[in-house]
Kinemage of the C-alpha trace (Angstrom):
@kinemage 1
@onewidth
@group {chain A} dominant
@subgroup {mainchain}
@vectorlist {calphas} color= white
{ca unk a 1} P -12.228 29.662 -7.093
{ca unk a 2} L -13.196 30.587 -10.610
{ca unk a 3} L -14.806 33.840 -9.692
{ca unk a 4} L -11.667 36.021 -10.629
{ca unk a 5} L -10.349 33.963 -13.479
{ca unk a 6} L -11.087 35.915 -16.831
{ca unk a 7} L -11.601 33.106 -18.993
{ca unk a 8} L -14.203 31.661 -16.789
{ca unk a 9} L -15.774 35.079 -16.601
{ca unk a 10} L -15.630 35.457 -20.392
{ca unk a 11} L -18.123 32.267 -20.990
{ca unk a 12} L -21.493 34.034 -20.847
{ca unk a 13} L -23.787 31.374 -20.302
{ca unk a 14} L -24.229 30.346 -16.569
{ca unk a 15} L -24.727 26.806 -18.287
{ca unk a 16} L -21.293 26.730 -19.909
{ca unk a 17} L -19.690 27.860 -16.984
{ca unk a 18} L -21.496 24.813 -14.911
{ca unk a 19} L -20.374 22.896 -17.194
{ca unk a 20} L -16.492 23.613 -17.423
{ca unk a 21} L -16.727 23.989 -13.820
{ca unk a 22} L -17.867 20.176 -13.447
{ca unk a 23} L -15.583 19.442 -15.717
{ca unk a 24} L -12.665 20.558 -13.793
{ca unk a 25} L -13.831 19.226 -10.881
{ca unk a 26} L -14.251 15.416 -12.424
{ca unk a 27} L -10.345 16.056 -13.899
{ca unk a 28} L -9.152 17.158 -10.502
{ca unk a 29} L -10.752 13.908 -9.171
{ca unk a 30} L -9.034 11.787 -11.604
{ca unk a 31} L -6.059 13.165 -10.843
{ca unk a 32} L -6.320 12.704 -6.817
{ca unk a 33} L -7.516 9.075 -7.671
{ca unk a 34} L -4.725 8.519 -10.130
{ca unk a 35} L -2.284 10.141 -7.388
{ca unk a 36} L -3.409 7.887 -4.364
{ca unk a 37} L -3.109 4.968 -6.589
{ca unk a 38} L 0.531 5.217 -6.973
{ca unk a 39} L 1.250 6.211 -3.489
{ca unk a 40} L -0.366 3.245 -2.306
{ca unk a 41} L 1.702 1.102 -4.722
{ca unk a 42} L 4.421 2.797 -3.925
{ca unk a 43} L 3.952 2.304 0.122
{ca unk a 44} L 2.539 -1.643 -0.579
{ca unk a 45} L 6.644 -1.999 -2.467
{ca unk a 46} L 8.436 0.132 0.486
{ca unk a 47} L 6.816 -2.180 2.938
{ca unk a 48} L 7.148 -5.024 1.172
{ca unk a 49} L 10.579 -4.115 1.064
{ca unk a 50} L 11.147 -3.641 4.551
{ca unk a 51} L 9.380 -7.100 5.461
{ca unk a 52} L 12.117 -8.768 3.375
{ca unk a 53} L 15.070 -6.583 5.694
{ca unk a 54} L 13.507 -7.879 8.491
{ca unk a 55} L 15.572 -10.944 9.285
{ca unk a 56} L 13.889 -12.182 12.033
{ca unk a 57} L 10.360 -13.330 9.628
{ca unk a 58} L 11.038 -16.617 9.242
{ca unk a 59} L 8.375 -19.574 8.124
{ca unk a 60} L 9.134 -21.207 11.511
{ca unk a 61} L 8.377 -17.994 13.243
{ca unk a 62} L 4.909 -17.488 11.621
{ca unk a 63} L 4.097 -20.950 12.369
{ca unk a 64} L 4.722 -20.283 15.910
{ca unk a 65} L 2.588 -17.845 16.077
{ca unk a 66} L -0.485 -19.770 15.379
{ca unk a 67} L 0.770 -21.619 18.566
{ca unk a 68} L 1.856 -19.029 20.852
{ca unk a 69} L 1.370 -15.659 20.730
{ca unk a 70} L 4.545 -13.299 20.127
{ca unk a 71} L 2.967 -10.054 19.776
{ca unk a 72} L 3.756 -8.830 23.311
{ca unk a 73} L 7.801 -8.805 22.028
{ca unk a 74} L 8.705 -5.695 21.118
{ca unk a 75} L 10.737 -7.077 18.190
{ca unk a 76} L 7.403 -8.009 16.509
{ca unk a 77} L 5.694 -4.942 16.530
{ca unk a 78} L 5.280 -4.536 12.658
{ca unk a 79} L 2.815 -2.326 13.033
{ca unk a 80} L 4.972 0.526 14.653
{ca unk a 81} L 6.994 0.917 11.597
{ca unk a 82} L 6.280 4.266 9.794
{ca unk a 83} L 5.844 2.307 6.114
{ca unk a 84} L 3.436 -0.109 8.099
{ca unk a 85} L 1.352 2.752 9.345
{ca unk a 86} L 0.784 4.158 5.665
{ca unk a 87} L -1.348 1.308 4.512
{ca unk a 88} L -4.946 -0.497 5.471
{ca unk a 89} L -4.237 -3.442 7.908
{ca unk a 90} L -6.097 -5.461 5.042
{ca unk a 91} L -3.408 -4.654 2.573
{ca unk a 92} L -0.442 -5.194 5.225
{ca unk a 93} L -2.152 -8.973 6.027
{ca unk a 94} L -2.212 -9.417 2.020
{ca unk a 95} L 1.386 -8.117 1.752
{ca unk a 96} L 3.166 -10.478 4.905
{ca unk a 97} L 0.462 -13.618 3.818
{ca unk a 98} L 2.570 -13.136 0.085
{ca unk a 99} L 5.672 -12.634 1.504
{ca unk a 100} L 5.748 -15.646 4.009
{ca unk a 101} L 4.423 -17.666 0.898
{ca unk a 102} L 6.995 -16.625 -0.968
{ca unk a 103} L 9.384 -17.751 1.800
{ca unk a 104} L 8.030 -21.040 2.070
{ca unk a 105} L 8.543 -21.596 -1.566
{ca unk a 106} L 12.347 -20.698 -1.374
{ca unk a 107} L 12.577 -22.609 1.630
{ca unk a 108} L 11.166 -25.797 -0.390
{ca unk a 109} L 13.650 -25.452 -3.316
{ca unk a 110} L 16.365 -24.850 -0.866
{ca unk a 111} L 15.365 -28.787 0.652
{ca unk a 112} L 15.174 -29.969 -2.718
{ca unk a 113} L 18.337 -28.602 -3.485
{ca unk a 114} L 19.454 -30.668 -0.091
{ca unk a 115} L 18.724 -33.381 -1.226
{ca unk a 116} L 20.368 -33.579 -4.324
């Protein structure tokens, strides 16, 4: 990699050139680390996103779950979607456990506002 670049051929000491060369490598590191980190936000917003287009999450669904299983419907399959398959099933769980939280909240304001 660095064998035919002149300036790393123009540091004489092998100890320098170990030295820039670890260098390099702990910037290039930093940078892949720094990269990943805003893909991954980026994919944990597209999916978010695309839970809240999906019209068919509701609070009542994900409550039935727990009492019947609903994963053999082809219309639940998450999981196949392209933006699903880009994250950790960890961080999808994370992502649909905020999301349905944050539709049982609107769904309790929307009963208070009822009943007013």
């Amino acid at each position: 990699m660095f064998e035919n670049d002149e300036r790393f051929k123009a540091v004489e000491r092998a100890r320098d050139q170990e030295d820039l060369y670890e260098s390099y490598i702990v910037e290039l590191e930093r940078k892949e680390k720094e990269k990943a980190a805003e893909e991954r936000k980026q994919n944990i917003a597209e999916y978010r996103k695309f839970l809240e287009s999906c019209d068919f999450i509701k609070v009542s669904l994900v409550k039935g779950m727990c009492e019947q299983p609903v994963a053999e419907s082809s219309r639940y399959r998450l999981e196949d979607d392209e933006r699903c398959l880009r994250l950790e099933k960890l961080d999808r769980l994370l992502i649909f456990q905020d999301y349905i939280r944050d539709l049982e909240k609107e769904e309790e304001e929307q009963k208070k506002i009822q009943k007013v």
